[in-house]
C-alpha positions as CSV (number, residue, x, y, z in Angstrom):
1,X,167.3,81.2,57.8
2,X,169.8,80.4,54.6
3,X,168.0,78.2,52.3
4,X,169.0,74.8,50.5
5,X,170.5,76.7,48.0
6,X,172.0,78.8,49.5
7,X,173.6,76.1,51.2
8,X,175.1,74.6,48.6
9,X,176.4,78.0,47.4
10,X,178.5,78.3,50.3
11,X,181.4,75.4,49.2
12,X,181.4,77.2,46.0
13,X,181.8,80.8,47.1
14,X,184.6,79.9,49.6
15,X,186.4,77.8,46.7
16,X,185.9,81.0,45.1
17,X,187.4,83.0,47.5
18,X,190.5,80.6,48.1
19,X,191.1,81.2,44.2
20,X,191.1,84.9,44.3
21,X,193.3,85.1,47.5
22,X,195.7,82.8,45.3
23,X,195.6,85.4,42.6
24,X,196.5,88.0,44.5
25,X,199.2,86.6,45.9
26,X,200.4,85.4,42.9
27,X,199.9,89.2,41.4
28,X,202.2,90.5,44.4
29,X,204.7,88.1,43.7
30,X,204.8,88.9,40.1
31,X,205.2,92.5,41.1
32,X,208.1,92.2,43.7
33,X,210.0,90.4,40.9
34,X,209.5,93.5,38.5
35,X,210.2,96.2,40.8
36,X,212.6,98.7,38.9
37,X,213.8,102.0,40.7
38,X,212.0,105.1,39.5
39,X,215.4,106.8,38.4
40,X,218.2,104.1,38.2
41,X,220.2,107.7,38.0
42,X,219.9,108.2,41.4
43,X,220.6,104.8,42.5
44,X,224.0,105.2,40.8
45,X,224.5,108.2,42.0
46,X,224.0,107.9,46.0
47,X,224.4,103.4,45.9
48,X,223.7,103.4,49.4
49,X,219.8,104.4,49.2
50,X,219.2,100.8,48.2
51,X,220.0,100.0,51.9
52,X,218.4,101.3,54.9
53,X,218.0,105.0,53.7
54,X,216.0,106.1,57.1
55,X,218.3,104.1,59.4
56,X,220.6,106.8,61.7
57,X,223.9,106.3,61.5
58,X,224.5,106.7,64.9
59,X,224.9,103.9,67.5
60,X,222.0,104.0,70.5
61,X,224.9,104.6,72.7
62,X,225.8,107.7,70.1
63,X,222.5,109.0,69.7
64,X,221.8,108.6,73.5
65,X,224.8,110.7,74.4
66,X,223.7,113.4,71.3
67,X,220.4,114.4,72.8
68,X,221.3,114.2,76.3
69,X,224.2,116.4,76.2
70,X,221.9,119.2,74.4
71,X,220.4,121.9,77.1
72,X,217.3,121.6,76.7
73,X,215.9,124.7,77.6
74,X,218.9,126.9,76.0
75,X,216.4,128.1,72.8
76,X,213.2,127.5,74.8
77,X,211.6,131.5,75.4
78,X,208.4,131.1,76.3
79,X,206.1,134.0,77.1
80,X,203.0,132.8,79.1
81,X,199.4,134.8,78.0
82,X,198.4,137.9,80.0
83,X,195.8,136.9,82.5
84,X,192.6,138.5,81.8
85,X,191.2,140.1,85.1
């Protein structure tokens, strides 16, 4: 079983731990603000990689209609293994 003193640690240690969770925070605010692109070259020369970079530019409608209308098995060549006797 925890002890008297230990006990009366506990207050302390969570205090503690509220304080350090508030510095953090505060550090990852304090590093959003000072964000600066790696090569403000390349933001200049392609603007749009500030937006969504990874979004497609299709519609779901568009991208749908891509992949459906593809033949599936037009490159597929499969060769199965010889069967060992």
């Amino acid at each position: 079983m925890m002890d008297q003193e230990g006990i009366n640690q506990v207050p302390d240690s969570q205090e503690q731990v509220k304080e350090l969770i508030e510095m953090v925070r505060e550090l990852l605010r304090e590093r959003e603000r000072n964000i600066e692109p790696e090569d403000p070259y390349l933001i200049e020369a392609l603007p749009s990689i500030e937006e969504d970079f990874l979004r497609t530019p299709l519609t779901e409608e568009e991208r749908k209609e891509a992949t459906q209308s593809y033949p599936k098995s037009l490159s597929m060549n499969y060769l199965p293994p010889t069967l060992n006797d």
